[in-house]
C-alpha positions as CSV (number, residue, x, y, z in Angstrom):
1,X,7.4,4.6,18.4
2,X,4.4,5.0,16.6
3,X,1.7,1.8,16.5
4,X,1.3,0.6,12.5
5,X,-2.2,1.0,11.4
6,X,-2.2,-2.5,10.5
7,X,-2.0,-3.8,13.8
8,X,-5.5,-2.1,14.5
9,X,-8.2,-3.6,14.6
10,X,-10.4,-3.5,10.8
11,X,-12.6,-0.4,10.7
12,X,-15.1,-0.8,7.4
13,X,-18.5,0.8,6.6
14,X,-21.7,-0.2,6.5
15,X,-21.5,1.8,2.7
16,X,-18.1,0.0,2.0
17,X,-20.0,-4.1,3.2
18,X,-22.9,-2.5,0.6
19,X,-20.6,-1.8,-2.1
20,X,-18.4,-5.2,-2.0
21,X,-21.5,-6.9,-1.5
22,X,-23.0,-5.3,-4.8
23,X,-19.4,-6.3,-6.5
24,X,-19.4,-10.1,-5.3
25,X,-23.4,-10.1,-6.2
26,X,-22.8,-9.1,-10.0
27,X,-19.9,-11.4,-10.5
28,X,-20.5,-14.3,-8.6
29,X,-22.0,-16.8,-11.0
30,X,-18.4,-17.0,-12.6
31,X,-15.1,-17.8,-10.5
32,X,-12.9,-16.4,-13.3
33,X,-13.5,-12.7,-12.3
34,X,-12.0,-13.2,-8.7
35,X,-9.0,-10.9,-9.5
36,X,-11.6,-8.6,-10.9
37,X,-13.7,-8.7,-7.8
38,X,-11.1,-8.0,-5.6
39,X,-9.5,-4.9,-7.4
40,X,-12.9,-3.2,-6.9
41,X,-12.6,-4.6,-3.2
42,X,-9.1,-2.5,-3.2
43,X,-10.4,0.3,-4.8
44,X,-12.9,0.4,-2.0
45,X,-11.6,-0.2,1.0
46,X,-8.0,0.7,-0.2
47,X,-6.8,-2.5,0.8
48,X,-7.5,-5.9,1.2
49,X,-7.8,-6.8,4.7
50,X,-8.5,-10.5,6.1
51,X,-12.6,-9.7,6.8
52,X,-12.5,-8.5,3.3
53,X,-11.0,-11.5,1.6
54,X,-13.0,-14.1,3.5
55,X,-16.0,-11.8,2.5
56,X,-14.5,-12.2,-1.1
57,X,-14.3,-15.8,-0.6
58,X,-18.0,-16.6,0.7
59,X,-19.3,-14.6,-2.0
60,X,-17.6,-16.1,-4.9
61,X,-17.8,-19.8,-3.4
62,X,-13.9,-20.0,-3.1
63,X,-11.3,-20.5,-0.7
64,X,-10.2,-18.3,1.2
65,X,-7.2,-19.6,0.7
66,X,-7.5,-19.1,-3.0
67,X,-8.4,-15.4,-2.5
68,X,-5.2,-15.0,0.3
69,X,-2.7,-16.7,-2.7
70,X,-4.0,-14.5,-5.5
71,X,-3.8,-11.5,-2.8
72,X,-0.2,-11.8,-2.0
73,X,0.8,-13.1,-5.2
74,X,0.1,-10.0,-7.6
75,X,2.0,-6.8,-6.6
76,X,-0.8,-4.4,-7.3
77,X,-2.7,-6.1,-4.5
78,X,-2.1,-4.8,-0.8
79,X,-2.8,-6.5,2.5
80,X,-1.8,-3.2,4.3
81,X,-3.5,0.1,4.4
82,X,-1.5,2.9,2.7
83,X,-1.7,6.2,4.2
84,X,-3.2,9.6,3.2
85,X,0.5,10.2,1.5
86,X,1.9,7.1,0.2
87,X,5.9,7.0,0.2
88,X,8.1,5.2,-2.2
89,X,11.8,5.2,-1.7
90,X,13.3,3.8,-5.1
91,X,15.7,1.1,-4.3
92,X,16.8,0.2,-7.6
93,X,20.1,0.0,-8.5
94,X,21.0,3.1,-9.6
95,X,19.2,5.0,-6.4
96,X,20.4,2.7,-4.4
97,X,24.0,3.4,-5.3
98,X,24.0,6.9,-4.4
99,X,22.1,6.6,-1.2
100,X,18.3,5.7,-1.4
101,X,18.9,2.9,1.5
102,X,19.7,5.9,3.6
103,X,16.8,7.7,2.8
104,X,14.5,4.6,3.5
105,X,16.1,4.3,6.9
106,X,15.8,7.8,7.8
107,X,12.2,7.6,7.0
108,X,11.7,4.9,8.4
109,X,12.9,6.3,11.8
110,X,10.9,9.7,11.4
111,X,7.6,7.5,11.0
112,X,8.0,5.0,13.1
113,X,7.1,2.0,10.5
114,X,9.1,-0.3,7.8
115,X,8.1,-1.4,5.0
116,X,4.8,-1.9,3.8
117,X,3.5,-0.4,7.0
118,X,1.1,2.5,7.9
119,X,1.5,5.5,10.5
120,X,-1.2,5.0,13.5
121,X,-2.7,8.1,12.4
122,X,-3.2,6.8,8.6
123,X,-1.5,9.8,7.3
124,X,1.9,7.9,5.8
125,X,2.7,4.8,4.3
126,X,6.2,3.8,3.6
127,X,7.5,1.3,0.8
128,X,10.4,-0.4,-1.3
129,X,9.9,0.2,-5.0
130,X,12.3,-0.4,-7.8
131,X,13.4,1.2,-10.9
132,X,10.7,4.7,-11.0
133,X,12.4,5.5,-14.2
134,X,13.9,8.4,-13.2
135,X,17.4,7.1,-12.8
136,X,19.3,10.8,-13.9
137,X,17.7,12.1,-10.7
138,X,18.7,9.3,-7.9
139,X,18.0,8.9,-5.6
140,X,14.6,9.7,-5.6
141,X,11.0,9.2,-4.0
142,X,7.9,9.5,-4.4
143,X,4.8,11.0,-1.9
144,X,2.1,10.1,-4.0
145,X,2.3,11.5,-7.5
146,X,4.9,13.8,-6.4
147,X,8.5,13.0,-7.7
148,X,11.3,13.9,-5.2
149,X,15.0,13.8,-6.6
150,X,18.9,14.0,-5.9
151,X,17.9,13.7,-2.2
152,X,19.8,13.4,0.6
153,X,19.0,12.4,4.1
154,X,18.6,16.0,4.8
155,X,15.7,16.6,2.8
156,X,13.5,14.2,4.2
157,X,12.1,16.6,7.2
158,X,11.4,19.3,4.6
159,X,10.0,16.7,1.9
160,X,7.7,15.8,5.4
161,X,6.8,19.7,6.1
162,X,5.2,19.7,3.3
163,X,2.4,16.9,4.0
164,X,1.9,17.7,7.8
């Protein structure tokens, strides 16, 4: 079994510090743009790792409990690192029904990581999502911005393939 990325120790920049430093700098002087601030942190390091909220917090002259509760509290914020190809098994109902939870499994055996977790090798990420919109092709996933549909377990090493 492969050892999640997120049990690694944190790997930033120098250039990535500069940057969030810049960020925190320019909005500092006003509390209320905390969710703002740590977007661009997550649209720099890709996540938001613990060193990188508590750098959050010091700079904005919050808690870093404060920055950890707005963190896991809104969905678009990660606390994992997703992967060069970011999978999304739909588990809404109408996927689900016709075998998605199958598919999740399956992929979740070939890479070695659950939910929410990240390949050692930071090439896949696997997650939950619900209703895609694409309900006339369940089940479905997603790598990315790529749309998989009527899948079965079968197609997951040659949906795979195609990212290796």
């Amino acid at each position: 079994m492969k050892k999640k990325l997120g049990t690694l120790p944190f790997k930033g920049t120098a250039e990535q510090e500069a940057q969030l430093k810049a960020v925190i700098d320019a909005n500092k002087s006003d509390s209320s743009r905390l969710i703002a601030v740590m977007q661009q942190a997550q649209d720099i390091y890709g996540y938001l790792p613990i060193e990188v909220q508590r750098m959050i917090a010091e700079g904005m002259g919050v808690s870093s409990e404060k920055v950890y509760g707005v963190a896991t509290f809104y969905a678009q914020f990660s606390l994992a690192p997703k992967g060069k190809y970011n999978i999304a098994v739909c588990l809404g109902t109408a996927c689900y029904v016709k075998g998605s939870g199958d598919l999740f499994d399956k992929l979740s055996e070939k890479l070695g990581i659950g939910a929410d977790e990240c390949t050692e090798d930071g090439m896949y990420s696997l997650s939950a999502t619900r209703c895609i919109g694409a309900c006339g092709l369940a089940p479905v996933l997603t790598v990315n911005e790529d749309v998989y549909g009527r899948l079965t377990v079968d197609d997951i090493d040659g949906i795979l393939a195609k990212y290796n």
